[in-house]
Structures are given as structure tokens and as C-alpha cells.
FITILUM-270071 format. One record per residue: residue in one letter; z, x, y of N, C-alpha, C, CB in turn. Coordinates in steps of 0.1 Angstrom, whole numbers, plus 5000, padded with zeros to 4 digits. Glycine has a CB too. Example, Ala and Ser with C-alpha at 12.3 -4.5 7.8 and 13.67 -1.06 7.14 Angstrom:
<atoms>
<vexpa:A&n_c3:5078&n_c1:5132&n_c2:4943&ca_c3:5078&ca_c1:5123&ca_c2:4955&c_c3:5078&c_c1:5132&c_c2:4967&cb_c3:5090&cb_c1:5113&cb_c2:4955>
<vexpa:S&n_c3:5071&n_c1:5128&n_c2:4978&ca_c3:5071&ca_c1:5137&ca_c2:4989&c_c3:5079&c_c1:5129&c_c2:5000&cb_c3:5057&cb_c1:5141&cb_c2:4994>
</atoms>
This chain:
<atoms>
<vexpa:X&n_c3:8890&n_c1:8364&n_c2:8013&ca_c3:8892&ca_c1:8364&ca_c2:7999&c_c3:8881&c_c1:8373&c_c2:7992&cb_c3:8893&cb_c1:8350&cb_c2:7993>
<vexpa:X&n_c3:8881&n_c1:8376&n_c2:7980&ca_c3:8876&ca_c1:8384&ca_c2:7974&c_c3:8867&c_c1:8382&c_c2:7962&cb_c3:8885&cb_c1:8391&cb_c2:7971>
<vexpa:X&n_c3:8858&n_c1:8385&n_c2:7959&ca_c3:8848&ca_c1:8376&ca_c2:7948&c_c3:8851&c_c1:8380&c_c2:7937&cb_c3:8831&cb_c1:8376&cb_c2:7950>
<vexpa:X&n_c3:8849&n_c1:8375&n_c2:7926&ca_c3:8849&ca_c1:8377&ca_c2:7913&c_c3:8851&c_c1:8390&c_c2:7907&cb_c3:8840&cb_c1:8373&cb_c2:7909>
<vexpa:X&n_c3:8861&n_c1:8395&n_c2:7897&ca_c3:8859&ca_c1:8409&ca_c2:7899&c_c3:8846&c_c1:8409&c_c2:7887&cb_c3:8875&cb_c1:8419&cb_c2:7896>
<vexpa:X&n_c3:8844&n_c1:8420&n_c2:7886&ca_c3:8829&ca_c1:8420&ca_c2:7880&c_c3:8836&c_c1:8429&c_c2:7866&cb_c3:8815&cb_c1:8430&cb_c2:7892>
<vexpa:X&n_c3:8831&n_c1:8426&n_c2:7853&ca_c3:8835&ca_c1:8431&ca_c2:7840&c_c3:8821&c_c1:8436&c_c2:7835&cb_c3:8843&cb_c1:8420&cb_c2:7831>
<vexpa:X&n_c3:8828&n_c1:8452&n_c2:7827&ca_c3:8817&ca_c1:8456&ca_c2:7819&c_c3:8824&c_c1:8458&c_c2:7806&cb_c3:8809&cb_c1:8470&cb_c2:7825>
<vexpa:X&n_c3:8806&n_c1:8459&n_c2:7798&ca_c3:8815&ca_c1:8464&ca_c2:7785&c_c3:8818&c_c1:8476&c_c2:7782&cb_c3:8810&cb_c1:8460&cb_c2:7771>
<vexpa:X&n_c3:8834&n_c1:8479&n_c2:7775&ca_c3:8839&ca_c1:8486&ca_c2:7775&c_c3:8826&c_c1:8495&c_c2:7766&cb_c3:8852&cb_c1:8482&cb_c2:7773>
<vexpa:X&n_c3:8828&n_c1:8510&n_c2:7766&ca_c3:8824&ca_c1:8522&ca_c2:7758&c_c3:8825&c_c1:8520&c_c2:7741&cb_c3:8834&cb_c1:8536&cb_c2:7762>
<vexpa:X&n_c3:8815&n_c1:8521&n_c2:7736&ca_c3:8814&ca_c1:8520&ca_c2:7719&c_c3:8832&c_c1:8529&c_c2:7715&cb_c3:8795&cb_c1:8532&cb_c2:7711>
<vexpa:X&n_c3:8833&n_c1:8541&n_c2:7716&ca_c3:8845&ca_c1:8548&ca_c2:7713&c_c3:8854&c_c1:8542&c_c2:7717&cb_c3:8847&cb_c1:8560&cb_c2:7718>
<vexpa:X&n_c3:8856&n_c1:8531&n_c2:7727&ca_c3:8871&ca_c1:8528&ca_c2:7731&c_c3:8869&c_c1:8513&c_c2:7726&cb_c3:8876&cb_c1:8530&cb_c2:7748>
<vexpa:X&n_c3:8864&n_c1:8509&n_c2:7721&ca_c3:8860&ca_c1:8497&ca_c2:7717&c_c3:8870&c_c1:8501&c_c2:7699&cb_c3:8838&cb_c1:8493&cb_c2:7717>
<vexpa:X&n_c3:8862&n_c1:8509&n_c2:7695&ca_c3:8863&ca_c1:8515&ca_c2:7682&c_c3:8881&c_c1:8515&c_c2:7677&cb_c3:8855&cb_c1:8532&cb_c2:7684>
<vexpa:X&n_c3:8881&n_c1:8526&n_c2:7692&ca_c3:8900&ca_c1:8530&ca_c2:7691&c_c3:8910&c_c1:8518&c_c2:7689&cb_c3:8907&cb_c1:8539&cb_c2:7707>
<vexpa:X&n_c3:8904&n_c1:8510&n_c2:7702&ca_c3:8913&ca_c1:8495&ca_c2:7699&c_c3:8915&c_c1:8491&c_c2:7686&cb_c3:8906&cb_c1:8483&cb_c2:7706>
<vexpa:X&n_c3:8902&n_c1:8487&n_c2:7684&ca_c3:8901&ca_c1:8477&ca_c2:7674&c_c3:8907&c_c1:8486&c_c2:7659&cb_c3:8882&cb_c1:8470&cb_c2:7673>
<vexpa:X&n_c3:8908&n_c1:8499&n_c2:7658&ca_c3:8910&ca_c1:8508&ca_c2:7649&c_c3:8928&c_c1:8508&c_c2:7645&cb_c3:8904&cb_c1:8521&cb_c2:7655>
<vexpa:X&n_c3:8930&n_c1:8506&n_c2:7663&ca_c3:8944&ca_c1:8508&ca_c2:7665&c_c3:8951&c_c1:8494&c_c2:7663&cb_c3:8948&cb_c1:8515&cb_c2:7679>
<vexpa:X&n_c3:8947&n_c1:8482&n_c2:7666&ca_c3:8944&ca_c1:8469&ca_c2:7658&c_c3:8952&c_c1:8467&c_c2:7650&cb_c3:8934&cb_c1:8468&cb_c2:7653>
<vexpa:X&n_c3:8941&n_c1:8472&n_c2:7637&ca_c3:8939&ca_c1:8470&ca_c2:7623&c_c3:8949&c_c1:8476&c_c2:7617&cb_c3:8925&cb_c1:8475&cb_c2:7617>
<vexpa:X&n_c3:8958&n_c1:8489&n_c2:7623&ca_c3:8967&ca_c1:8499&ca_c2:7617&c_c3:8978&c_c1:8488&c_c2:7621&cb_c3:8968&cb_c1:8516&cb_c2:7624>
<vexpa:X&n_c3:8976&n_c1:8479&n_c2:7630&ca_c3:8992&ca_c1:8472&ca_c2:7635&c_c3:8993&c_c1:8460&c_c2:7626&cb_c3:8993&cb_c1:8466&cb_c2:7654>
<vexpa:X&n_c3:8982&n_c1:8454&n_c2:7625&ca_c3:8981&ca_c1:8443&ca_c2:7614&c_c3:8983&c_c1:8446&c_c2:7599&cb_c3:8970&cb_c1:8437&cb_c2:7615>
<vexpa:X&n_c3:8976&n_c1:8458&n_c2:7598&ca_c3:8978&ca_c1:8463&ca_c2:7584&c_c3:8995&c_c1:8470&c_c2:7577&cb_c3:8967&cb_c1:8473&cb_c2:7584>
<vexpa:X&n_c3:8999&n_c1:8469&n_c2:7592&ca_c3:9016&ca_c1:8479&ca_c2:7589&c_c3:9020&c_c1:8467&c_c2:7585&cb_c3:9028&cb_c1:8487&cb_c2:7604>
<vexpa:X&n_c3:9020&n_c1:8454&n_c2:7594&ca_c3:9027&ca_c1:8440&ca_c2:7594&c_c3:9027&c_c1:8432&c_c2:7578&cb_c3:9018&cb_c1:8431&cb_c2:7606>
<vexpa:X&n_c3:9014&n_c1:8431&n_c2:7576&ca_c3:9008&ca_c1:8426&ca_c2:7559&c_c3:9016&c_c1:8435&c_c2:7550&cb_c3:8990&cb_c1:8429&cb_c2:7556>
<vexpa:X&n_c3:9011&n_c1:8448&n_c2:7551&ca_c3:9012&ca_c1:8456&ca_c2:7539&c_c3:9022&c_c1:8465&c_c2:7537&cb_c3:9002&cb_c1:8461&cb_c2:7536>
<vexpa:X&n_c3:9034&n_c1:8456&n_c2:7550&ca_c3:9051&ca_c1:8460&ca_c2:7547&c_c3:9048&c_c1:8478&c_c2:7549&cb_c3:9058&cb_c1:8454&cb_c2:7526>
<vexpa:X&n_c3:9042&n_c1:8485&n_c2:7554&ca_c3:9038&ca_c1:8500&ca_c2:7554&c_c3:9052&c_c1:8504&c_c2:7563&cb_c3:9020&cb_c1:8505&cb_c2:7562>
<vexpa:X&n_c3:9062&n_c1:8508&n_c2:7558&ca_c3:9075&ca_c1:8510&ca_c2:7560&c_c3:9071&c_c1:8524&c_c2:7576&cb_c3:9084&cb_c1:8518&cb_c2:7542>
<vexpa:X&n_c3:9064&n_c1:8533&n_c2:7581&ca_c3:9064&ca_c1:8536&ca_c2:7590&c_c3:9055&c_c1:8531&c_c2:7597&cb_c3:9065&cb_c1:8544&cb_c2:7590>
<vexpa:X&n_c3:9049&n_c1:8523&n_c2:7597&ca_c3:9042&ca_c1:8514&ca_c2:7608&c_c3:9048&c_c1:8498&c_c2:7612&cb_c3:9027&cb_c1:8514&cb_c2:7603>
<vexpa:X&n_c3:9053&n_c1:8498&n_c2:7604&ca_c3:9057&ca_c1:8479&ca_c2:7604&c_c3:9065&c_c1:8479&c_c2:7614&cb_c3:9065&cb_c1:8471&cb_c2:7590>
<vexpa:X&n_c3:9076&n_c1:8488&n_c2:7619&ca_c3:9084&ca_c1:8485&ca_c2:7631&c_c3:9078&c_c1:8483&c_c2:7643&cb_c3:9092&cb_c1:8495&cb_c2:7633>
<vexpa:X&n_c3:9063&n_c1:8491&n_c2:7647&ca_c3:9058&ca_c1:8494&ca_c2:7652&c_c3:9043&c_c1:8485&c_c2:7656&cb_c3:9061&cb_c1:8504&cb_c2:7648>
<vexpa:X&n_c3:9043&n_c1:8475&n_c2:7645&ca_c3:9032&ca_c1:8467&ca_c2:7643&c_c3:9023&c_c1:8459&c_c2:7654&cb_c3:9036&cb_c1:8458&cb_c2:7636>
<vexpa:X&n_c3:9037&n_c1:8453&n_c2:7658&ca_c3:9035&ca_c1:8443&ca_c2:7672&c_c3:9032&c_c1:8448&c_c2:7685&cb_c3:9048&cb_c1:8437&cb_c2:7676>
<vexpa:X&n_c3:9035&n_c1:8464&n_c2:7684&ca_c3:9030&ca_c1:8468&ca_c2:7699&c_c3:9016&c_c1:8477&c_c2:7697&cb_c3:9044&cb_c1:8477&cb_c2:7708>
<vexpa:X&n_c3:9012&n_c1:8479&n_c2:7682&ca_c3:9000&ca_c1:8488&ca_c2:7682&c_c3:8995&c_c1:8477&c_c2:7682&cb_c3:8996&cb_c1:8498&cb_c2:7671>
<vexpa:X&n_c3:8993&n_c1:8460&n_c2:7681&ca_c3:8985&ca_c1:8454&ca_c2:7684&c_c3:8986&c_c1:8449&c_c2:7694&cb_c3:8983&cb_c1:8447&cb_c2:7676>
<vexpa:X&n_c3:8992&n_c1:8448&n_c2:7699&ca_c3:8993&ca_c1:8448&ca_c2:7725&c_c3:8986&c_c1:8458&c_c2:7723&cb_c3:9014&cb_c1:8453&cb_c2:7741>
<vexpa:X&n_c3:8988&n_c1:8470&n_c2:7725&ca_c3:8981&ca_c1:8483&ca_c2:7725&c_c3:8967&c_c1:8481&c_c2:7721&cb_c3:8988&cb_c1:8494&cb_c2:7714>
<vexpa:X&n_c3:8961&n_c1:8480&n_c2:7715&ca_c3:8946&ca_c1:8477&ca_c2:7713&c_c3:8942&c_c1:8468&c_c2:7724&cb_c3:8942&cb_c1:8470&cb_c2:7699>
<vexpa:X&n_c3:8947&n_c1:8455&n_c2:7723&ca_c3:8947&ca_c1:8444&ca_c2:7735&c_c3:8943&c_c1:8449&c_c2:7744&cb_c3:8959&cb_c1:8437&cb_c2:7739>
<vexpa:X&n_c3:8953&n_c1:8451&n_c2:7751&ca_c3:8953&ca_c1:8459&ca_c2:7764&c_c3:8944&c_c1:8472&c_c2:7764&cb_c3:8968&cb_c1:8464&cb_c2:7768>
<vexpa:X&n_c3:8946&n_c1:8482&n_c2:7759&ca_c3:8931&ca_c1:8489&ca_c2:7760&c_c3:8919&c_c1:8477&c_c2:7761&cb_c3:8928&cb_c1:8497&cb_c2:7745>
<vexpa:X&n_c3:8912&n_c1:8472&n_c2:7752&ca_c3:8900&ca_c1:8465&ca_c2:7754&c_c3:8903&c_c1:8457&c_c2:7767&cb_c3:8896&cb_c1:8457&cb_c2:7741>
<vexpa:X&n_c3:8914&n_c1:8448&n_c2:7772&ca_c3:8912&ca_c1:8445&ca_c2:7785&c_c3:8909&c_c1:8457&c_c2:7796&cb_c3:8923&cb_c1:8439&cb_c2:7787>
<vexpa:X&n_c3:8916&n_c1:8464&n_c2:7793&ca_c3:8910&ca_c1:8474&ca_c2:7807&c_c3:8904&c_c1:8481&c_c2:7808&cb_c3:8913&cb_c1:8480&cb_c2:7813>
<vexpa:X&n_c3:8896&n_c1:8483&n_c2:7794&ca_c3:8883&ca_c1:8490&ca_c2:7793&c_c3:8877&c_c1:8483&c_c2:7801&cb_c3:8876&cb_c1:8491&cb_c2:7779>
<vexpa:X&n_c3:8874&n_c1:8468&n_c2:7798&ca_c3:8864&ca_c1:8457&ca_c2:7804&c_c3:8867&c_c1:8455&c_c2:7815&cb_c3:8861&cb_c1:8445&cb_c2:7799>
<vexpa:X&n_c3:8876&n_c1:8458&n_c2:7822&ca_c3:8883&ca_c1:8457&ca_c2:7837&c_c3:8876&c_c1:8467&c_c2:7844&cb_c3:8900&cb_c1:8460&cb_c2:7839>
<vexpa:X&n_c3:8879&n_c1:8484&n_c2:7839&ca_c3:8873&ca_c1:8494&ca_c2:7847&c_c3:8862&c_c1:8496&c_c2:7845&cb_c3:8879&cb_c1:8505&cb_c2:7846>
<vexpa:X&n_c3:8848&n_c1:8503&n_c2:7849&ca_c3:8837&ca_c1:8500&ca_c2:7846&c_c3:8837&c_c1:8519&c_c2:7838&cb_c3:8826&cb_c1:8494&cb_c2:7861>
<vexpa:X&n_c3:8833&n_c1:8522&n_c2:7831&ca_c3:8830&ca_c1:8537&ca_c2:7823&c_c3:8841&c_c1:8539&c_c2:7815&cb_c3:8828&cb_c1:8552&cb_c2:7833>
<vexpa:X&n_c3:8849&n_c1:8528&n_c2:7810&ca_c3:8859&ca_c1:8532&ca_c2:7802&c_c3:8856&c_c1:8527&c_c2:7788&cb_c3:8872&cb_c1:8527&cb_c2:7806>
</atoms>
């Protein structure tokens, strides 16, 4: 078996994009923003998932 996988923190810039790309998904959702709101739910997976595998891969 295999030991722990080992996590780093992700890069200031991809930290940034997530959380940037985030705020555009929550902010489509709130503020009804007719071309982003369809799209809300998965720009916020999208951030998610970036920051998880930033901290998964080590230099991301």
C-alpha cells in the first residue's frame, strides 16, 4: 500500500484564478447576470476543482 499522498499549496496565480473564477459564478447566480447565470454552477466546480488539483499536483 501506499502512504499518504503528500499536498502542497497551490501557486498565488492559481489560487487567485480559482477563487476569481468563484466569485464570477456566485456573482452570475445572486446578481441574476443573464450571461453568466446559466453557467454559474459549473464556474463554481471549476474553481473547486482547480484549487483541488493545484494542492494535489505539487508546482501548480
Amino acid at each position: 500500500m501506499e502512504g499518504p499522498t503528500k499536498l502542497s499549496p497551490p501557486k498565488v496565480i492559481t489560487w487567485w484564478i480559482a477563487v476569481i473564477i468563484g466569485v464570477v459564478g456566485v456573482l452570475g447566480q445572486l446578481l441574476s447576470i443573464p450571461v453568466i447565470a446559466p453557467y454559474a454552477f459549473w464556474l463554481v466546480a471549476i474553481g473547486f476543482v482547480l484549487l483541488a488539483v493545484a494542492t494535489a499536483v505539487q508546482g501548480l
